[in-house]
GUBAVO-157818 format. One record per atom (N, C-alpha, C, CB): x, y, z; residue in three letters; residue number from 0. Coordinates in steps of 0.05 Angstrom, whole numbers. Glycine has a CB too. Example, Ala and Ser with C-alpha at 12.3 -4.5 7.8 and 13.67 -1.06 7.14 Angstrom:
     c1     c2     c3  aa   i
    264   -114    156 ALA   0
    246    -90    156 ALA   0
    264    -66    156 ALA   0
    226    -89    181 ALA   0
    257    -45    142 SER   1
    273    -21    143 SER   1
    258      1    157 SER   1
    282    -12    114 SER   1
This chain:
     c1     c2     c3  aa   i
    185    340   -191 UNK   0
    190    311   -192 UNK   0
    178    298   -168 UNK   0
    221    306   -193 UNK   0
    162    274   -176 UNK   1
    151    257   -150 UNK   1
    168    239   -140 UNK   1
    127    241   -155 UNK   1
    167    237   -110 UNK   2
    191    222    -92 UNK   2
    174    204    -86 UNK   2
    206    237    -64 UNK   2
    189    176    -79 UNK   3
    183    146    -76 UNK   3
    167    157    -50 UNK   3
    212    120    -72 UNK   3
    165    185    -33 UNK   4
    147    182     -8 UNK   4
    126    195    -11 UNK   4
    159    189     17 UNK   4
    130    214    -42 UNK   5
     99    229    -51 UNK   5
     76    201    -64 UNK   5
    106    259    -84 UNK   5
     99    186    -74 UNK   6
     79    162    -93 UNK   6
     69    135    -66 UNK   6
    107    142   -127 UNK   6
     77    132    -46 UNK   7
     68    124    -39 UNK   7
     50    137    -14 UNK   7
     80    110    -40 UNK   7
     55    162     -3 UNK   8
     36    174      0 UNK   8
      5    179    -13 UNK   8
     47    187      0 UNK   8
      4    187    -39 UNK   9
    -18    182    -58 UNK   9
    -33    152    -49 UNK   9
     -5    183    -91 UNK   9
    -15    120    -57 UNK  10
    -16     99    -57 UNK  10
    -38     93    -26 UNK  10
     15     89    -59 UNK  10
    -29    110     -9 UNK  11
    -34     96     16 UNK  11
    -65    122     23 UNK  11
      1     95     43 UNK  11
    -65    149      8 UNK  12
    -90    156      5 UNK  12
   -116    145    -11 UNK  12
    -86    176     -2 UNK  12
   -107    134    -38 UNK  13
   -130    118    -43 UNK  13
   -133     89    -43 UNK  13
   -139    125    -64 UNK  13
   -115     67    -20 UNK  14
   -123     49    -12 UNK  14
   -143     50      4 UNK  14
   -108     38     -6 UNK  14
   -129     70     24 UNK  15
   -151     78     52 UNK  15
   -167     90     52 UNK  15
   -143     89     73 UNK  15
   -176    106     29 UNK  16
   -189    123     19 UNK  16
   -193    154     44 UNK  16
   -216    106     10 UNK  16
   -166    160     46 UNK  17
   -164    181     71 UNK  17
   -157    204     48 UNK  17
   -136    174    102 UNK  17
   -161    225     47 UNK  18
   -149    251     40 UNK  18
   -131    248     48 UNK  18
   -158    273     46 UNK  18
   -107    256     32 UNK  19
    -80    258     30 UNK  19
    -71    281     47 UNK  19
    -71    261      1 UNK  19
    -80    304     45 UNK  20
    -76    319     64 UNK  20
    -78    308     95 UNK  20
    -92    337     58 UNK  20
    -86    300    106 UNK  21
    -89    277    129 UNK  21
    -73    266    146 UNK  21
    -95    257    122 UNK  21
    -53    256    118 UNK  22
    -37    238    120 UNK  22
     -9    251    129 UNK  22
    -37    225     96 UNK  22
     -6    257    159 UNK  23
     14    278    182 UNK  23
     35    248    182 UNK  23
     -6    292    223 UNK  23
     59    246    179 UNK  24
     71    235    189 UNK  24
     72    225    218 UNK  24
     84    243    183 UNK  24
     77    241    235 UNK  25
     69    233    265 UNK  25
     53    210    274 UNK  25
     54    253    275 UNK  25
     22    211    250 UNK  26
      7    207    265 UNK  26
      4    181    258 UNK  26
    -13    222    265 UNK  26
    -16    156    280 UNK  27
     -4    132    279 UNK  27
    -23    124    264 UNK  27
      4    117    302 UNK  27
    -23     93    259 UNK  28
    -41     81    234 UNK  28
    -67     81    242 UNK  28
    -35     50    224 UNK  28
    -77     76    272 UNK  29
   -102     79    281 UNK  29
   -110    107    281 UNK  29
   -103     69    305 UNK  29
    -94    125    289 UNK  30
   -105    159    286 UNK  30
   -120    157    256 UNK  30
    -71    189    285 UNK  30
    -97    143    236 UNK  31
   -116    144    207 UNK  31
   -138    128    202 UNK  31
   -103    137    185 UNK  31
   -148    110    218 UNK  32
   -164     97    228 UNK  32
   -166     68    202 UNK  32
   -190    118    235 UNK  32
   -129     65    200 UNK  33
   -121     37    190 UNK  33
   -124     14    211 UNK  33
    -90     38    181 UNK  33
   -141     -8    200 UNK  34
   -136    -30    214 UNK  34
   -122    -44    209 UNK  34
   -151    -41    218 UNK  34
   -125    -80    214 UNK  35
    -95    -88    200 UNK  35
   -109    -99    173 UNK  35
    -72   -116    221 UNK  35
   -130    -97    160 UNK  36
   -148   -102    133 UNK  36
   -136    -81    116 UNK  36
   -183    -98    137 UNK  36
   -141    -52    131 UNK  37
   -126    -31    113 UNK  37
   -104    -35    108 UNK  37
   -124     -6    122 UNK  37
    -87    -41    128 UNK  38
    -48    -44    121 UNK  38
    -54    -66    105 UNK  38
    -21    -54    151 UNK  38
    -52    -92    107 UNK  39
    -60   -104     81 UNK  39
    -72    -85     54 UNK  39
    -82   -125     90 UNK  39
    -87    -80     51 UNK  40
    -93    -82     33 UNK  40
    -71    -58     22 UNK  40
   -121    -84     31 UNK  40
    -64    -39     35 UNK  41
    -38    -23     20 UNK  41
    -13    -42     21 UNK  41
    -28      8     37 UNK  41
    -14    -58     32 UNK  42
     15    -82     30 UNK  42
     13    -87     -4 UNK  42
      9   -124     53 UNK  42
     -8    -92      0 UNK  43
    -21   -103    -30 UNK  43
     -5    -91    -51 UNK  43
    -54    -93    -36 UNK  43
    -23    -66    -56 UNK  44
    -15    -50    -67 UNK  44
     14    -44    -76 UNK  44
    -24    -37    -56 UNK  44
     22    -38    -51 UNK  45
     63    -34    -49 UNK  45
     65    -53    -67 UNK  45
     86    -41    -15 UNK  45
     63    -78    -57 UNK  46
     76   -102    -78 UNK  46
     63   -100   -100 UNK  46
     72   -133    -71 UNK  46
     51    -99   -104 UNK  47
     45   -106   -133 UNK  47
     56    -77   -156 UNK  47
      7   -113   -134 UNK  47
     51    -55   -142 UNK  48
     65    -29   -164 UNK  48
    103    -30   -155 UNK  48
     46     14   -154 UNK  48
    106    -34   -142 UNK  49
    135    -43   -141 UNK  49
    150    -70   -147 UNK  49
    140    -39   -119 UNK  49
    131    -87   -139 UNK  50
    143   -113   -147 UNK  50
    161   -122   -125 UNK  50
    159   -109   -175 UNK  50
    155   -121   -100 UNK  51
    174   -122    -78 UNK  51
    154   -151    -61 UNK  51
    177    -86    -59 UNK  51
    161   -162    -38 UNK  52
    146   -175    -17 UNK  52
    146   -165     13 UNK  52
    155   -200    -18 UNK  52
    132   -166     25 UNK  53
    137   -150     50 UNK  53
    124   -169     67 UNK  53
    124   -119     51 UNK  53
    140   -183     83 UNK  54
    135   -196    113 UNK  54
    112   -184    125 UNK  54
    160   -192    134 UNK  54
     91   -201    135 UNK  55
     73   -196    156 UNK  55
     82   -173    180 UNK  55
     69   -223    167 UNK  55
     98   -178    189 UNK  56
    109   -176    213 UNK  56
    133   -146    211 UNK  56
    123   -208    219 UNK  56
    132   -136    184 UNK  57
    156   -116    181 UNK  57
    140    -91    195 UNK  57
    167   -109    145 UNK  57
    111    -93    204 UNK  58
    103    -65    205 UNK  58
     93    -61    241 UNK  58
     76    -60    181 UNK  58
     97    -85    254 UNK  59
     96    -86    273 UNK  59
    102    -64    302 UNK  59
    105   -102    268 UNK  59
    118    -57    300 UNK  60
    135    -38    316 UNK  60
    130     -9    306 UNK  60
    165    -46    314 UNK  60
    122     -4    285 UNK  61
    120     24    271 UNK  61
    104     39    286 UNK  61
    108     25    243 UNK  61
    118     61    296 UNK  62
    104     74    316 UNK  62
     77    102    301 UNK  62
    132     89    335 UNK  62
     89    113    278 UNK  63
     73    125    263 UNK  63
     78    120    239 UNK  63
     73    148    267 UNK  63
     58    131    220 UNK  64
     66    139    187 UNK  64
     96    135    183 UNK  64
     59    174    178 UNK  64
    100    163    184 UNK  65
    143    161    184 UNK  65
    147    132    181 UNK  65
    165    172    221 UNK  65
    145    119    203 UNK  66
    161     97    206 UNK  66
    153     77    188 UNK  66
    161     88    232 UNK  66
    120     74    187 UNK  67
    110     56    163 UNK  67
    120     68    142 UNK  67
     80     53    159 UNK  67
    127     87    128 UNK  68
    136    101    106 UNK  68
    159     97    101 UNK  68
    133    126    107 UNK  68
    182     93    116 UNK  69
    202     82    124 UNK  69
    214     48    119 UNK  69
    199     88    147 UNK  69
    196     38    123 UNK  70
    208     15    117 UNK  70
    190      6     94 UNK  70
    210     -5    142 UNK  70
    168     11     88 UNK  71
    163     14     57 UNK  71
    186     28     38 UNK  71
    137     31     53 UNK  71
    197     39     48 UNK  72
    213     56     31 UNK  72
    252     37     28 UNK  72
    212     93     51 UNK  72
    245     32     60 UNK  73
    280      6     55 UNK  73
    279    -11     37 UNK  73
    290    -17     80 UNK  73
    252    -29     42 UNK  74
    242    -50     17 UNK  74
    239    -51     -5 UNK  74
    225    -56     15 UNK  74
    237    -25     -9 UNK  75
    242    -17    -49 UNK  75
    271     -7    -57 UNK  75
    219     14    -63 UNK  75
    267     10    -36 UNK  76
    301     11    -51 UNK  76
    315    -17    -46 UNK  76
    324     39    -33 UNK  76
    313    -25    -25 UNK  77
    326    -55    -30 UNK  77
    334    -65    -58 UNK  77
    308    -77    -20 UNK  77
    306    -68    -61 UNK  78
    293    -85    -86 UNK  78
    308    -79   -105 UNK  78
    264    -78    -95 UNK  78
    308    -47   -106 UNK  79
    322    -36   -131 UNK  79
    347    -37   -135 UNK  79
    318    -13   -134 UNK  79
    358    -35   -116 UNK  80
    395    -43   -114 UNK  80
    397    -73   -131 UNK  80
    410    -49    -73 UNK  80
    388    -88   -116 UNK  81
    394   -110   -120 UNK  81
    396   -121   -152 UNK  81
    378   -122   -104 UNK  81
């Protein structure tokens, strides 16, 4: 069974077009050599296959992956509760 962090895992390998394997939690958005064009354009993405909105500003502080993975991940389930 795929988990909301395998599907957006995948999501965030072929926005950025990084091998998924790559993609270490730890490591931070620049190690993946995301700028803020890349995060956009996976913002993108998130919203539109989830159907969610995500503030400019939610990814700010994210120290690595994890954490970007993380609050992509509060925002949908949000979504979905609601």
């Amino acid at each position: 069974m795929t988990t909301l962090r395998d599907e957006l895992l995948d999501l965030i390998a072929a926005e950025a077009l990084i091998d998924r394997a790559k993609l270490a939690p730890s490591a931070t958005l620049a190690d993946l050599g995301l700028d803020s064009v890349g995060v956009v354009s996976i913002v993108f993405a998130v919203e539109d296959k989830y159907g969610v909105e995500i503030a400019e500003d939610a990814f700010n502080d994210a120290p690595d992956l994890n954490g970007f993975l993380g609050r992509i991940e509060t925002i949908i389930q949000t979504r979905q509760a609601a």
